[in-house]
C-alpha positions as CSV (number, residue, x, y, z in Angstrom):
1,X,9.0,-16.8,-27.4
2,X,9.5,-20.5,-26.4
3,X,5.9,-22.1,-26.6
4,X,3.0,-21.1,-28.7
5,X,0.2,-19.2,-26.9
6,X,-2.2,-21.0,-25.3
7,X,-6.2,-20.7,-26.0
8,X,-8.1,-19.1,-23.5
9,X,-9.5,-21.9,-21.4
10,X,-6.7,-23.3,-21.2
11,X,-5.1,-20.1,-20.3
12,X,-8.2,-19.4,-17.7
13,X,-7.2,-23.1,-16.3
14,X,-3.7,-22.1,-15.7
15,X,-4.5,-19.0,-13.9
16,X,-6.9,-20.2,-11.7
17,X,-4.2,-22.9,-10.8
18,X,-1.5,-20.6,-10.3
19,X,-3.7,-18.4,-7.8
20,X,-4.8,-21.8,-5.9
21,X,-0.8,-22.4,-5.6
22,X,-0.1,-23.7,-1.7
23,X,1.7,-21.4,0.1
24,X,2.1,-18.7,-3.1
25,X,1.9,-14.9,-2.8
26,X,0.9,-12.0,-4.1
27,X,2.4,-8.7,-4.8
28,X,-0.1,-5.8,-3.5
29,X,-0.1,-2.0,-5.1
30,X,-2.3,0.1,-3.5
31,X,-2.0,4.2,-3.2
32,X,-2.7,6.5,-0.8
33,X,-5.4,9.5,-1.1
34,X,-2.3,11.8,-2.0
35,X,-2.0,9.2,-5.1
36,X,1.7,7.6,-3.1
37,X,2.2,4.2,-4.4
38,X,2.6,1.6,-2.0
39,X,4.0,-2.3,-3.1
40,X,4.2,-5.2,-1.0
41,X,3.9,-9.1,-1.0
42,X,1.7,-10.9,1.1
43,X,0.6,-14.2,1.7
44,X,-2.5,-14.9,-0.7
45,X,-5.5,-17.2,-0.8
46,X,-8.0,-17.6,-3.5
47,X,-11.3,-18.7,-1.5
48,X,-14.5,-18.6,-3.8
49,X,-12.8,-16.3,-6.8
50,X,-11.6,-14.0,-4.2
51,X,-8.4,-12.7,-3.2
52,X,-7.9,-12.5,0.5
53,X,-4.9,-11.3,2.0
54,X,-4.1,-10.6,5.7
55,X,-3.0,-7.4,6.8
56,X,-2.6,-5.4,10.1
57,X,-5.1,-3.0,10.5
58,X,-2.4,-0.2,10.7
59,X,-0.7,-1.3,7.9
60,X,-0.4,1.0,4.9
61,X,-1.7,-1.6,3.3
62,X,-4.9,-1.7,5.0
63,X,-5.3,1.8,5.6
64,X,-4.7,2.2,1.5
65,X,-7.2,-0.2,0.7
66,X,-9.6,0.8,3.3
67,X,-9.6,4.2,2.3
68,X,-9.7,3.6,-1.5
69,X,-11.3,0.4,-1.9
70,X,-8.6,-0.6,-5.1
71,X,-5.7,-2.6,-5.5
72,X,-3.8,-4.5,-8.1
73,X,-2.5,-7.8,-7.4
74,X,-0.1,-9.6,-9.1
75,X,1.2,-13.3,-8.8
76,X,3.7,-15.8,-10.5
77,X,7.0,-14.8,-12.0
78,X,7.4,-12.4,-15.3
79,X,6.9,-15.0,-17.8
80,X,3.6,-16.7,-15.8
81,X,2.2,-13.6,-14.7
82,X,-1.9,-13.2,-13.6
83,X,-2.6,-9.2,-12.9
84,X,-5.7,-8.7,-11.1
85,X,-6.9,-4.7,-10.8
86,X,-9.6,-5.9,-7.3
87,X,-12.2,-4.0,-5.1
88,X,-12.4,-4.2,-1.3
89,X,-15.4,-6.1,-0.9
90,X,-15.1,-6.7,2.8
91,X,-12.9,-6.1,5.9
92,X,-13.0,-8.6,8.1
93,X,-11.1,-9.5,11.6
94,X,-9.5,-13.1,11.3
95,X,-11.3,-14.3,14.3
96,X,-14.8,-13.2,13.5
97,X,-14.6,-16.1,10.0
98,X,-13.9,-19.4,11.2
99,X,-14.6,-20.4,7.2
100,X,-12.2,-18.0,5.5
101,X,-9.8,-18.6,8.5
102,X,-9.5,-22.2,7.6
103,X,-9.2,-21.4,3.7
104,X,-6.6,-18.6,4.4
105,X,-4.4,-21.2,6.6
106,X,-4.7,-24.0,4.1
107,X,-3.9,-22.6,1.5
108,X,-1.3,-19.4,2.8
109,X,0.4,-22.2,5.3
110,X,0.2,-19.7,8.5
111,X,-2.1,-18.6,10.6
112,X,-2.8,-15.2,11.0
113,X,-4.9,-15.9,14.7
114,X,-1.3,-16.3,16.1
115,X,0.1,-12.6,15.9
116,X,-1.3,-9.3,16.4
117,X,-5.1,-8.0,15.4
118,X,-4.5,-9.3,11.4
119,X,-7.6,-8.5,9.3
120,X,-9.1,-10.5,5.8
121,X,-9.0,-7.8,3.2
122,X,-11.2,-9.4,0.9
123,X,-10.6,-8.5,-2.8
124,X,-13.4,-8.8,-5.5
125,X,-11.3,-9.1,-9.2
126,X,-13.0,-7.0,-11.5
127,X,-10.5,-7.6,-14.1
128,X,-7.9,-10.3,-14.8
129,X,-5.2,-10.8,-17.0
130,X,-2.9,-13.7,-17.8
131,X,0.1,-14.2,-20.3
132,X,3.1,-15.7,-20.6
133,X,5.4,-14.5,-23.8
134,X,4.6,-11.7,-26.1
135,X,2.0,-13.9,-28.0
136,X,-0.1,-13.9,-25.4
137,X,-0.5,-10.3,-24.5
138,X,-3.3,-10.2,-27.6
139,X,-6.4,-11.8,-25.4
140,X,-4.4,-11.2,-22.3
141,X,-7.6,-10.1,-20.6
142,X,-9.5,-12.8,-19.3
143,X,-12.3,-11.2,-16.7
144,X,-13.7,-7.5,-17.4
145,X,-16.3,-5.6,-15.0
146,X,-16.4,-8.7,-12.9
147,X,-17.0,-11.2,-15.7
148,X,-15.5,-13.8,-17.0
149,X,-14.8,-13.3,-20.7
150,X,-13.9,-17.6,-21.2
């Protein structure tokens, strides 16, 4: 351990800093209906304490997250890491949002309108975690059910 754990708020603070991170992204697990684990990193933007992510509609990806509604996202390296286990909470085609569009490109730093038929996957958090060291895995969990616990 190289720095004392850090309170919740502050922890919180970090997080939500680390998600807002220009041009970061985002590992994606989802699973098949067979239960076949899928991994992948994507571009991610955190609009309005959402994840949003864009996929191609054929992607396994997409078809995972589509047909199961779950994923688990995580971001930052192993000793910054925020794990977010996230519901589908819509699917939307990048042209039909002009207002998410604009987030997503300011934030991911590429456009999405300017390849195939990408789609938003919009991802509700329903719990979130953030730690650092091994003295911060005790209060690791920051959001449960939707709700923030800080």
């Amino acid at each position: 351990m190289t720095e004392d754990a850090r309170d919740p708020l502050t922890r919180k603070a970090d997080a939500l800093a680390l998600l807002a991170t220009h041009a970061i992204d985002v590992w994606v697990a989802t699973a098949s209906a067979a239960g076949q684990a899928h991994l992948v990193p994507l571009s991610l933007c955190w609009a309005g304490e959402r994840a949003v992510i864009a996929v191609e509609p054929t992607s396994r990806t997409a078809r995972n997250l589509v047909a199961s509604g779950a994923a688990r996202l995580a971001v930052g390296p192993t000793r910054d890491v925020v794990m977010i286990d996230a519901v589908l909470e819509r699917d939307v085609a990048v042209e039909d949002d002009d207002e998410l569009w604009a987030a997503y490109v300011g934030q991911a730093d590429w456009d999405p309108r300017q390849g195939s038929s990408y789609r938003f996957l919009v991802l509700r958090p329903l719990r979130l975690q953030a730690w650092r060291e091994s003295n911060e895995i005790a209060g690791r969990t920051l959001m449960r059910d939707g709700d923030w616990l800080v």
